[in-house]
N, CA, C and O atoms as CSV, one atom per row, in Angstrom:
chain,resi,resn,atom,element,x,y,z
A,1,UNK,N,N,0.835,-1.172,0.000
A,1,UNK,CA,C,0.000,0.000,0.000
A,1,UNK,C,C,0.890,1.249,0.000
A,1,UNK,O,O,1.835,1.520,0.741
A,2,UNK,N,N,0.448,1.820,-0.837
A,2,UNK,CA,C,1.091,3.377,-1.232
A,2,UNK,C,C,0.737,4.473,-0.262
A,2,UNK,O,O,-0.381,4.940,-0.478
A,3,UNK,N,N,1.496,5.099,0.919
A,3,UNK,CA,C,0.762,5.998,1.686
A,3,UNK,C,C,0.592,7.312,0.971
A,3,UNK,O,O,1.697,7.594,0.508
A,4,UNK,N,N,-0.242,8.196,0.683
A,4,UNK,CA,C,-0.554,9.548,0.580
A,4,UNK,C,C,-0.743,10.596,1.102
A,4,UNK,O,O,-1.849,10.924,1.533
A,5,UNK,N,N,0.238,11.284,1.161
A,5,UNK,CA,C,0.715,12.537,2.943
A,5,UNK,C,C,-0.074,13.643,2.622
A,5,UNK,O,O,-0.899,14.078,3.426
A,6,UNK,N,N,0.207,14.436,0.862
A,6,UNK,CA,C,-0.592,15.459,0.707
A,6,UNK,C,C,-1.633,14.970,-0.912
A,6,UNK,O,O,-1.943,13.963,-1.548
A,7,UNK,N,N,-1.856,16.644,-0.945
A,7,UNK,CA,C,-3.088,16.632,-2.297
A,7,UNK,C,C,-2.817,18.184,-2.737
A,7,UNK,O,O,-2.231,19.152,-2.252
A,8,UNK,N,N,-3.586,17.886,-3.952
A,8,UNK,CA,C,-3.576,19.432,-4.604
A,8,UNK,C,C,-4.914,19.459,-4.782
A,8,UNK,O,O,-5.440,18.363,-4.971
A,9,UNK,N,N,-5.647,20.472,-4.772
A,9,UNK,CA,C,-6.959,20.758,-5.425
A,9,UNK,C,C,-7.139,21.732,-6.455
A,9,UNK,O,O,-7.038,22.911,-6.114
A,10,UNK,N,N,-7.311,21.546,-7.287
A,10,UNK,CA,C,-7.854,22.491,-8.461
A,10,UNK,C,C,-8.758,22.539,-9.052
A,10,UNK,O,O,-9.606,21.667,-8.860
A,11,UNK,N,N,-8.994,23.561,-10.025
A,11,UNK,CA,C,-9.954,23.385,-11.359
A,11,UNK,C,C,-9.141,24.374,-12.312
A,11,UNK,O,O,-8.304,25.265,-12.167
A,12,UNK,N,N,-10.034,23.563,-13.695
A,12,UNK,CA,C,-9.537,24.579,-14.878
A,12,UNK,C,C,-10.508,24.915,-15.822
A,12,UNK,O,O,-11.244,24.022,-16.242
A,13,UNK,N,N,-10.626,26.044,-16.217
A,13,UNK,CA,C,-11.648,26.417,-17.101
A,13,UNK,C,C,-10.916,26.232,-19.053
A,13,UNK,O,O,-10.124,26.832,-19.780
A,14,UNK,N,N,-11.529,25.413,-19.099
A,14,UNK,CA,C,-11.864,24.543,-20.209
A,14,UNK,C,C,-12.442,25.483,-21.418
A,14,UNK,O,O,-13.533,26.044,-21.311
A,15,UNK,N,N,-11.473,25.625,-22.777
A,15,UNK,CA,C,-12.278,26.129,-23.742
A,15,UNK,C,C,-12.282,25.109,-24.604
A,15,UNK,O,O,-12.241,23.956,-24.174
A,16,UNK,N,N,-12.353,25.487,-26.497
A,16,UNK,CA,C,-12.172,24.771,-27.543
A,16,UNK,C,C,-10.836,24.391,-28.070
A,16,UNK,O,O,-10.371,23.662,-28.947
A,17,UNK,N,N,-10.268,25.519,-26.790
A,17,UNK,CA,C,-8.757,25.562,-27.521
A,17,UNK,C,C,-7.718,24.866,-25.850
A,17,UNK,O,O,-7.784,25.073,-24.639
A,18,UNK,N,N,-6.868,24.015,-26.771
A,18,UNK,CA,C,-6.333,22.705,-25.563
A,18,UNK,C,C,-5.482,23.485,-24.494
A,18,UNK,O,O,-4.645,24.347,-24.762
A,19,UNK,N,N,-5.792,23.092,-23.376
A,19,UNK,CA,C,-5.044,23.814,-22.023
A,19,UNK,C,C,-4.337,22.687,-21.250
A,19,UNK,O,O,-4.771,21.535,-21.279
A,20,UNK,N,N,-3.535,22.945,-20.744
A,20,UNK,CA,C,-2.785,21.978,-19.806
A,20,UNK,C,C,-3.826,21.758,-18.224
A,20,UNK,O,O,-4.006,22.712,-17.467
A,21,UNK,N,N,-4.244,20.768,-18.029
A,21,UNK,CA,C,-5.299,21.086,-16.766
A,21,UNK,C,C,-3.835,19.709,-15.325
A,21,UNK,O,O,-3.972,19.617,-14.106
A,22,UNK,N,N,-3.148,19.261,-15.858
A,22,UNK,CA,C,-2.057,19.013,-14.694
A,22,UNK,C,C,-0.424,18.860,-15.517
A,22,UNK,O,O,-0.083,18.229,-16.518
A,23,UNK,N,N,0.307,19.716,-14.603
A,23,UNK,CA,C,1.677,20.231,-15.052
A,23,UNK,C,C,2.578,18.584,-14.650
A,23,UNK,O,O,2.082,17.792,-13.849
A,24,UNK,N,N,3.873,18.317,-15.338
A,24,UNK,CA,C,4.612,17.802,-15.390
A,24,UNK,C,C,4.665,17.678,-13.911
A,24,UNK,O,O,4.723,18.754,-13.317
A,25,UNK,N,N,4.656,16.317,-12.998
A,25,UNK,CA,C,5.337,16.326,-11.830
A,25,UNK,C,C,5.428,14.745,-11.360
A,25,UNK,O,O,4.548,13.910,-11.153
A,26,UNK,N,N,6.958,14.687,-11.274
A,26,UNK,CA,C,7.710,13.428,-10.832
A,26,UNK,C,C,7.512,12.859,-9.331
A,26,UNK,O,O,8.279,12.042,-8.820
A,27,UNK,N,N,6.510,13.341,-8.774
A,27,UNK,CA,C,5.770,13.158,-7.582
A,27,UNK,C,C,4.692,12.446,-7.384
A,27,UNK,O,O,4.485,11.626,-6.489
A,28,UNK,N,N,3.796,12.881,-8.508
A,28,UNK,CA,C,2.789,12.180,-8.416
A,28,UNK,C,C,2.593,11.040,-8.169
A,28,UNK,O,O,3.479,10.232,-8.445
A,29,UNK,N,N,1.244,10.552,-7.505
A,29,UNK,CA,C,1.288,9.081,-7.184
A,29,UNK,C,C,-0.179,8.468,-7.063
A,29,UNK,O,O,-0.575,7.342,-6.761
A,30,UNK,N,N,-1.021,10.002,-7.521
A,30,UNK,CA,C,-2.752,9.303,-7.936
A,30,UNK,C,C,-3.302,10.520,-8.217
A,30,UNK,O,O,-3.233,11.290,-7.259
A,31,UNK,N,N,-3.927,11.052,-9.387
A,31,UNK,CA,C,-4.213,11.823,-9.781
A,31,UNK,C,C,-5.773,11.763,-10.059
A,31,UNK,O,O,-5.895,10.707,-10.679
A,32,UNK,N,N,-7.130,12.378,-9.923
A,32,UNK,CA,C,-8.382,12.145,-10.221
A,32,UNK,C,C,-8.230,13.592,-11.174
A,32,UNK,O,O,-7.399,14.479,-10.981
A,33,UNK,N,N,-9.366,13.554,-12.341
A,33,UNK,CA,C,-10.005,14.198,-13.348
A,33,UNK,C,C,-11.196,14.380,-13.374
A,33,UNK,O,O,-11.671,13.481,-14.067
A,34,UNK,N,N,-12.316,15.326,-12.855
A,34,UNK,CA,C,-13.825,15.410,-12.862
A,34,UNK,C,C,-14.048,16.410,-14.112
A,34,UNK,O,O,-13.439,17.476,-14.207
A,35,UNK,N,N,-15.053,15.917,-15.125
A,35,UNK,CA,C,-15.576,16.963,-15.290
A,35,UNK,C,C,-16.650,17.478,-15.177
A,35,UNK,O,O,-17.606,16.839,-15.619
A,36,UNK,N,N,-16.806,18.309,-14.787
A,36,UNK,CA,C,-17.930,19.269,-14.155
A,36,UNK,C,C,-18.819,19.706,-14.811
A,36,UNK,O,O,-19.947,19.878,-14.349
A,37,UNK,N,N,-18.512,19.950,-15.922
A,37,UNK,CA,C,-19.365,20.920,-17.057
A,37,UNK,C,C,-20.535,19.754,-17.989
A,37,UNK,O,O,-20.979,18.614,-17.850
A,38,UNK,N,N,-20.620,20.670,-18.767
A,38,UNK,CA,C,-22.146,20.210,-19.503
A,38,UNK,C,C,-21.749,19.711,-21.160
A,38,UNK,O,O,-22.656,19.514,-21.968
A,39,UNK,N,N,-20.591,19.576,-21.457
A,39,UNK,CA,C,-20.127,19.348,-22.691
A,39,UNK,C,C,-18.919,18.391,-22.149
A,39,UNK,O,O,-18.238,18.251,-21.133
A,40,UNK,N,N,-19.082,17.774,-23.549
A,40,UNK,CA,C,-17.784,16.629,-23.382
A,40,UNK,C,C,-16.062,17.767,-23.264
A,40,UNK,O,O,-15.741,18.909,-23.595
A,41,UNK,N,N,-15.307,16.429,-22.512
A,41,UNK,CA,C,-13.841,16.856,-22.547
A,41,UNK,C,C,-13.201,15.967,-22.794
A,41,UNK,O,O,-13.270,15.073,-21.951
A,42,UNK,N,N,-12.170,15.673,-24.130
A,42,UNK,CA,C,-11.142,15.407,-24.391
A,42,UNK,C,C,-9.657,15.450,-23.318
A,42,UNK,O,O,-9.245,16.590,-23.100
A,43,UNK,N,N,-9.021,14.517,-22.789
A,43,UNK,CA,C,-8.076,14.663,-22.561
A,43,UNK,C,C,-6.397,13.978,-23.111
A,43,UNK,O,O,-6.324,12.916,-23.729
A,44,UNK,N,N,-5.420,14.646,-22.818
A,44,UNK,CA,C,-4.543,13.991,-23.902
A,44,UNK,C,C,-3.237,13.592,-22.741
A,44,UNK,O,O,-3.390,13.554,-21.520
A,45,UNK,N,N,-2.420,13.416,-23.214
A,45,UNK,CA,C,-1.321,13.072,-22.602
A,45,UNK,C,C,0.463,13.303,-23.134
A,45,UNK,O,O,1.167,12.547,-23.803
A,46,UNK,N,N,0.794,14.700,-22.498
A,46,UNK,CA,C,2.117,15.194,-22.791
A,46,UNK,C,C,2.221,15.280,-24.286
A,46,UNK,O,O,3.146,14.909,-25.009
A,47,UNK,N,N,0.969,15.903,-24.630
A,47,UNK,CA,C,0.377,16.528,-26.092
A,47,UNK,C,C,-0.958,17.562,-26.062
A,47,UNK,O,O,-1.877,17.589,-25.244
A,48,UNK,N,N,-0.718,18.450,-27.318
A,48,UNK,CA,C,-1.862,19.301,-27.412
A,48,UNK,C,C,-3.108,18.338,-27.513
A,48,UNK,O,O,-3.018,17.199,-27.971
A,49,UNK,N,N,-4.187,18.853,-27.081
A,49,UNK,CA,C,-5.530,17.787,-26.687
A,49,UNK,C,C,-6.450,18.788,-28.169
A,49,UNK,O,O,-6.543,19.961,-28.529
A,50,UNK,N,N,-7.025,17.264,-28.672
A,50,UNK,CA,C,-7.469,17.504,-30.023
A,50,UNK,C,C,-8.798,16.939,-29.803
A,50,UNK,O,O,-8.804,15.718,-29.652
A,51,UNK,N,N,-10.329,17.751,-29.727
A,51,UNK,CA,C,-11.066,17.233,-30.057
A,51,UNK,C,C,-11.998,16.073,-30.784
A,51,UNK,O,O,-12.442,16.083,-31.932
A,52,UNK,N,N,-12.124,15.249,-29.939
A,52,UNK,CA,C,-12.421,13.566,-30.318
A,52,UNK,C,C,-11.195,12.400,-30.534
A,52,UNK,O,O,-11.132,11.361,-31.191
A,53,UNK,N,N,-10.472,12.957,-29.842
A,53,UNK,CA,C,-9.127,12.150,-29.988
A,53,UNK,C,C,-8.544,12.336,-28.128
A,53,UNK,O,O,-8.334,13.369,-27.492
A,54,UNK,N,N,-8.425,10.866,-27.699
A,54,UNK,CA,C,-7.609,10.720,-26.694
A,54,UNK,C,C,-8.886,10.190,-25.564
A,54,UNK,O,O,-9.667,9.264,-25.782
A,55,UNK,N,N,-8.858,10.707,-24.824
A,55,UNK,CA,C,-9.486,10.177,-23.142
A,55,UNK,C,C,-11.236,10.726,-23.229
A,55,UNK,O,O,-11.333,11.950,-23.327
A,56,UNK,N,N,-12.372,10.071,-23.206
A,56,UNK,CA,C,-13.526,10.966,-23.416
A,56,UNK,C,C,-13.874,11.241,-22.111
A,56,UNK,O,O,-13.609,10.351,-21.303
A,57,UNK,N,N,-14.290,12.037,-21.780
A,57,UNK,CA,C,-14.912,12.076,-20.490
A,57,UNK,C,C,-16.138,13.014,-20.790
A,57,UNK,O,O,-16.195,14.154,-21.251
A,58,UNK,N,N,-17.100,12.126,-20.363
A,58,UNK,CA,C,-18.545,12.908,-20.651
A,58,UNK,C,C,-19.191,13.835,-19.698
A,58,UNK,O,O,-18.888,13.834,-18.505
A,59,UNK,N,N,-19.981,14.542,-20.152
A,59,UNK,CA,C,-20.279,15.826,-19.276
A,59,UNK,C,C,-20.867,15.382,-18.015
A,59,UNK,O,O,-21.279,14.231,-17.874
A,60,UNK,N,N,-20.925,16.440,-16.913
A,60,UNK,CA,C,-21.640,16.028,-15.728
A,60,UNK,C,C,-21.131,14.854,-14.923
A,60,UNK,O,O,-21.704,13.824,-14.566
A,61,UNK,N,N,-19.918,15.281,-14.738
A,61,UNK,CA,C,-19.233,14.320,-13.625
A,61,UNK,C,C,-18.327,12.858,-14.413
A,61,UNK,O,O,-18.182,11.883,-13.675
A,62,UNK,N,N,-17.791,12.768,-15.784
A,62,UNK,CA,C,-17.174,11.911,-16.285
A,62,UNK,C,C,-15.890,12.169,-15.783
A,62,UNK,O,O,-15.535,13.323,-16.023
A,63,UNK,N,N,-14.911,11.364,-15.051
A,63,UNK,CA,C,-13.959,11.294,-14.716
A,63,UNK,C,C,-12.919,10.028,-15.464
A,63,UNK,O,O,-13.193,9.056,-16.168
A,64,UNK,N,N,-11.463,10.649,-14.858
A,64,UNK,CA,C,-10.272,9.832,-15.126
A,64,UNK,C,C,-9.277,9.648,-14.011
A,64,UNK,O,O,-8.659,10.680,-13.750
A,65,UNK,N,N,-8.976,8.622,-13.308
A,65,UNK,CA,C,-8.078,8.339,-12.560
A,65,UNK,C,C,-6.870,7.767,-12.869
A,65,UNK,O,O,-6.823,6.876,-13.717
A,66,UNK,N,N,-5.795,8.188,-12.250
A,66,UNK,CA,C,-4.470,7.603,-12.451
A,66,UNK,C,C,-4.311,7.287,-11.282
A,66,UNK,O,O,-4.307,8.182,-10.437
A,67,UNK,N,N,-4.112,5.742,-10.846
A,67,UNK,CA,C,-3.372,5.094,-9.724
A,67,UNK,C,C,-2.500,4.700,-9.690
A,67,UNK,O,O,-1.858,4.427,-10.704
A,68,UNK,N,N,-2.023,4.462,-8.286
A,68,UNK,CA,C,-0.987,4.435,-8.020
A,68,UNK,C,C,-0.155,3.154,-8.619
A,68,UNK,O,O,1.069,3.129,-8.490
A,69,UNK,N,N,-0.885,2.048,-9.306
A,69,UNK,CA,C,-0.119,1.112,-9.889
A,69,UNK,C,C,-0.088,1.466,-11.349
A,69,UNK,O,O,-0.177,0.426,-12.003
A,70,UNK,N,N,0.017,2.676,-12.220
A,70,UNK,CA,C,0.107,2.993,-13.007
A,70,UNK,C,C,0.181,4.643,-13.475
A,70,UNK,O,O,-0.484,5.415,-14.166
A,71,UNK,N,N,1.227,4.667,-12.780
A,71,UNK,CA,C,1.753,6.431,-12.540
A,71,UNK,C,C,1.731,7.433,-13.214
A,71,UNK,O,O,2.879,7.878,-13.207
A,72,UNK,N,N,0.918,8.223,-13.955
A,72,UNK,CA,C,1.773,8.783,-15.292
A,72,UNK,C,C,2.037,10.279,-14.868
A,72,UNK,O,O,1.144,10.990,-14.406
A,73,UNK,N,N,3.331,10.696,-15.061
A,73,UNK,CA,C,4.204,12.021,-14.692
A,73,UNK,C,C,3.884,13.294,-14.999
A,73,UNK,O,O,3.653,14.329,-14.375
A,74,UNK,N,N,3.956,12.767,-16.708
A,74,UNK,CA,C,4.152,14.025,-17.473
A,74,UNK,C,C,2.670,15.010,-17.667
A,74,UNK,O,O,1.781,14.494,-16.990
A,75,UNK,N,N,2.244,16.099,-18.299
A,75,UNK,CA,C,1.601,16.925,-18.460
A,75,UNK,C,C,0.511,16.391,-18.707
A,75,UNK,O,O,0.756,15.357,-19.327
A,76,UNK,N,N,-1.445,16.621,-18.455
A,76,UNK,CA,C,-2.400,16.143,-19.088
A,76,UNK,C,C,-2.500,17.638,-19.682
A,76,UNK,O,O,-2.048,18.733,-19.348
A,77,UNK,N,N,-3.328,17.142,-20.744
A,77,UNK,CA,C,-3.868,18.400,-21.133
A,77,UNK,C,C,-5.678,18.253,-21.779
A,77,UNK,O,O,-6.188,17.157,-22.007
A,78,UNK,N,N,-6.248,19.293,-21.934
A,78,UNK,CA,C,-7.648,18.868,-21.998
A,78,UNK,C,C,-8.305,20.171,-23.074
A,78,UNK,O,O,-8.046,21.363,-23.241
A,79,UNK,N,N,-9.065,19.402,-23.532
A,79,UNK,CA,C,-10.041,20.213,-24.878
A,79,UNK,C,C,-11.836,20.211,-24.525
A,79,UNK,O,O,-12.329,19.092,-24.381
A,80,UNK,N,N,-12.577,21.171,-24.420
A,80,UNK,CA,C,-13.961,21.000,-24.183
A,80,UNK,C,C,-14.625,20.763,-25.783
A,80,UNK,O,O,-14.171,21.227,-26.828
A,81,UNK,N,N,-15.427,20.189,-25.670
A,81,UNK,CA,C,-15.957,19.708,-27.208
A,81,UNK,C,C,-16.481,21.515,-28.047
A,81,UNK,O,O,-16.178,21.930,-29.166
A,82,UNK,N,N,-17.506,22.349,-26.717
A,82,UNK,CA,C,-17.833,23.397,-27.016
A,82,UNK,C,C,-17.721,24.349,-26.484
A,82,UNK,O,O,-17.815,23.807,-25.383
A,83,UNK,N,N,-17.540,25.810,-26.133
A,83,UNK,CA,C,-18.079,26.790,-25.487
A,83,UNK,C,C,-17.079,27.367,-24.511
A,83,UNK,O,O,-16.058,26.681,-24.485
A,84,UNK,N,N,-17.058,28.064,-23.969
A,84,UNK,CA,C,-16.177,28.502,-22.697
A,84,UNK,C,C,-16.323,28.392,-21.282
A,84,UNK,O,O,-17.368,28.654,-20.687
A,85,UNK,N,N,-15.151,27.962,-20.693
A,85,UNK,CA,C,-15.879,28.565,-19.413
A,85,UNK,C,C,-16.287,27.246,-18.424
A,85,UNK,O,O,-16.795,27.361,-17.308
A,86,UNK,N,N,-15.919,25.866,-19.149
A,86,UNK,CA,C,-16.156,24.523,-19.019
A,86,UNK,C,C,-15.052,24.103,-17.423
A,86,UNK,O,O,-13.857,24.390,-17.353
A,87,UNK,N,N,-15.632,23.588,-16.615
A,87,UNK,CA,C,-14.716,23.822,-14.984
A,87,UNK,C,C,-14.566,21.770,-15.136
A,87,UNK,O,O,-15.459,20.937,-15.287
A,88,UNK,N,N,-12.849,21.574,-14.989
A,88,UNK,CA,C,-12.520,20.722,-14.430
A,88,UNK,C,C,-11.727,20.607,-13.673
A,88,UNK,O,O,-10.566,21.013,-13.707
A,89,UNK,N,N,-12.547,19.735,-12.487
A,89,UNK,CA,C,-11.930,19.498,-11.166
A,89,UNK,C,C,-10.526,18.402,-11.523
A,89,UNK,O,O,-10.302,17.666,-12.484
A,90,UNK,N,N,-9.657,18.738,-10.111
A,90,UNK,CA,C,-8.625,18.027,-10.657
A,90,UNK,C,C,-7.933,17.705,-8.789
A,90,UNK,O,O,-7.801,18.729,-8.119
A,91,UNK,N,N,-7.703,16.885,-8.375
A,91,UNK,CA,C,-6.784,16.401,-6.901
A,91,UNK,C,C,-5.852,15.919,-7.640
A,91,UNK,O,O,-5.991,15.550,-8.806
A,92,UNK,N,N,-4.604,15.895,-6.832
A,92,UNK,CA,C,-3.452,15.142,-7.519
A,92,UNK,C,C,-2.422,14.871,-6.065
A,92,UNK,O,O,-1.732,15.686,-5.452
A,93,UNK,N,N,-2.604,13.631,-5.856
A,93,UNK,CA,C,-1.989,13.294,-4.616
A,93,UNK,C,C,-0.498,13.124,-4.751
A,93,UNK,O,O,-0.116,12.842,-5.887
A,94,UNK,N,N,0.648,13.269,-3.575
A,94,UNK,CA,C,1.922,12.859,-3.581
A,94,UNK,C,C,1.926,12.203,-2.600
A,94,UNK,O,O,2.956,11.630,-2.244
């Protein structure tokens, strides 16, 4: 069992155009992805995030977890299918 001391909490507001929603970090050790909003989100991995391509997560609470038996480091990044203003939640434990 993997102990977990701290957390990060965030959100990111989500357009059409791809944003980084968790930065590069060699710490990590379980990361959750909510999305919050009312339109789909694309997410990508240590790449620009391209609409209908990569991770789907559907509106109104579609999430993505990274555990701890499968770590991943580098940058997510995320695309909203439409509109502005799209809020995803994000914890990222060390």
């Amino acid at each position: 069992m993997i102990k977990l001391r701290n957390a990060t909490n965030g959100t990111v507001s989500l357009t059409t155009a791809s944003q980084q929603i968790l930065a590069v970090n060699e710490f990590r050790k379980r990361a959750i992805i909510v999305n919050g909003s009312d339109v789909g989100v694309w997410l990508s991995f240590n790449a620009t995030a391209v609409i209908g391509t990569g991770i789907y997560l559907a509106p109104n609470c579609g999430s993505f977890e990274i555990d701890p038996e499968e770590i991943y480091t580098a940058a997510i990044h995320g695309i909203a299918a439409s509109g502005a203003g799209k809020i995803v939640g994000t914890v990222e434990f060390y």
